[in-house]
N, C-alpha and C positions, 0 to 999 in steps of 0.2 A: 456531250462527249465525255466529259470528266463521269459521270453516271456510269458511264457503258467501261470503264476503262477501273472505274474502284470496285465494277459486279463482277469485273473480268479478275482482278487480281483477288478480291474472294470468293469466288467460286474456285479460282486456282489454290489459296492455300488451303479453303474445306475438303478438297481431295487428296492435297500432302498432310494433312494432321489425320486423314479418316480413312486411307489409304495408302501413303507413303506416296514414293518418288515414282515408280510403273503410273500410277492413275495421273497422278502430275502430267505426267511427258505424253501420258496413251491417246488424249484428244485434243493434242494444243492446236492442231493444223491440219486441214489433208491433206497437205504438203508435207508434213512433216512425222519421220517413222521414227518409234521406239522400239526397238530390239535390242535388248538387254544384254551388251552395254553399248551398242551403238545406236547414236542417234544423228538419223539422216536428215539434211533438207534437200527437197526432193526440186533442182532447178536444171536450164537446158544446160549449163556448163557442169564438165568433171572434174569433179577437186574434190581432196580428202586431205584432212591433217587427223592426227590424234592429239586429245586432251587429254593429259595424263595429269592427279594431281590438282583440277584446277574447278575455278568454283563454275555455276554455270547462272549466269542472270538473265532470264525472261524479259523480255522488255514487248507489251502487246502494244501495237499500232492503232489507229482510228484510221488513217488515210491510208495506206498500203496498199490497198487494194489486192491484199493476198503476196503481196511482195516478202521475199524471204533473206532475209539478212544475217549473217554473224560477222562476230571482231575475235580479232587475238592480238590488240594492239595492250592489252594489261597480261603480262607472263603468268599471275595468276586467277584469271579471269577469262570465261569465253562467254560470249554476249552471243544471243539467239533473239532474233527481232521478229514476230507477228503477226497476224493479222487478229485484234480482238475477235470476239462471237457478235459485241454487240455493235460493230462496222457494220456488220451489214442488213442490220437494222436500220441503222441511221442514212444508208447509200442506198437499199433497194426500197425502202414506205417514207413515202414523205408526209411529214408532221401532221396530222389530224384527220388521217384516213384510219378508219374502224379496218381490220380483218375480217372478210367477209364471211360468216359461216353457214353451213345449208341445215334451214332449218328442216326438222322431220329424218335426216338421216345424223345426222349430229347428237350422238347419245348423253353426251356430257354438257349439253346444252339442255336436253329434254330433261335431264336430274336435276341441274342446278340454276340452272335458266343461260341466256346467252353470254351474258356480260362478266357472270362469273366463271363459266367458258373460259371465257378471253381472260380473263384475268388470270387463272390458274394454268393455262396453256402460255401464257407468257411468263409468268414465274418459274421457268424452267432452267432462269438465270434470276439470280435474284435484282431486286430493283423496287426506287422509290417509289411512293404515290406517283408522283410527279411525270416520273420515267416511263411509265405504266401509263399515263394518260396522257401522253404523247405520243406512247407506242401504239398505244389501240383507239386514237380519235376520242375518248372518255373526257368528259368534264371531271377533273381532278376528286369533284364532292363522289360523282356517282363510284370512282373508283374505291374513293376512301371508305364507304357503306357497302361493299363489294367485299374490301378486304375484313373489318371490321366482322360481317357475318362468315367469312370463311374462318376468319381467327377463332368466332367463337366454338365453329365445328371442328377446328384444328386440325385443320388441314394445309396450315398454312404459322409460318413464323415469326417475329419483327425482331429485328438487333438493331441497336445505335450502332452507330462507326462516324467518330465525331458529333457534328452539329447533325446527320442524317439517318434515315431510321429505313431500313433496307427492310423488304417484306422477301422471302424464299417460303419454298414448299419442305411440308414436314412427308412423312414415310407416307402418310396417309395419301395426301393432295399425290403427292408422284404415283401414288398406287392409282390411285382417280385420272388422271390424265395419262398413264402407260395403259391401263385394263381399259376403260369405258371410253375415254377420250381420243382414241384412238381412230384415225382415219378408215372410213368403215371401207372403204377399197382394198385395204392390206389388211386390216384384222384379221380377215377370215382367210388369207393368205395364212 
């Protein structure tokens, strides 16, 4: 949970440093709309305040279940609550089930083989060995030999953050999994 919640706040700030504030706000929720300068959460009750002036703190959930919250109990502070990305990872696959993929139409499986498939279709957030071999049923080694040979094709990242060593997709790997990896039902859409 702490995994899914430090990939979620960096991958939130790699879009405020490499984008600004629009790409910040543009996919926090599907509940939640950015239209420049208003930002809605989208719930069945009508209410509106303006924040004029004030700072705005993200705060991403693990339990929510998509639930949407704000405060305006700090005058200069409006707090905006959640649902991580990687919630619903942790709520819809339980622990050590692989993603099945169909061999033969799977094109980014027949390039790369399956495992590193998965592994580079998971890196779409970044995340640990560990996190990764949790997410996709992996024995932690096969994953590490996984990332190790994408690293060396560089298609792929590693940054410390603390005592943890976070693996994310470089321009390449996202080119590989938006072009080739691509669900062959819609591609040709």
């Amino acid at each position: 949970m702490r995994a899914a919640l430090d990939e979620e706040v960096l991958h939130r700030a790699r879009a405020l440093a490499a984008h600004g504030p629009d790409a910040l706000l543009a996919d926090l929720h599907e509940r939640v709309r950015w239209e420049r300068p208003v930002l809605s959460l989208v719930k069945p009750s009508e209410w509106s305040f303006k924040a004029v002036d004030q700072r705005l703190l993200l705060i991403p959930l693990i339990f929510s279940r998509g639930a949407l919250t704000h405060s305006t109990d700090h005058p200069e502070v409006i707090a905006v609550s959640y649902q991580a990305r990687g919630s619903v990872l942790l709520a819809d696959r339980p622990t050590g089930h692989a993603v099945p993929a169909s061999p033969g139409t799977d094109r980014l499986a027949v390039l790369v083989g399956r495992g590193r498939a998965q592994v580079l279709r998971a890196l779409a957030r970044p995340a640990t060995t560990a996190g990764l071999a949790a997410t996709l049923g992996l024995a932690p080694s096969t994953v590490s030999e996984h990332l190790a040979t994408l690293l060396t094709a560089g298609v792929v990242h590693r940054r410390r953050v603390g005592r943890r060593v976070l693996y994310g997709l470089e321009p390449a790997g996202l080119a590989l999994v938006t072009l080739i990896g691509a669900d062959p039902a819609t591609a040709s859409a």
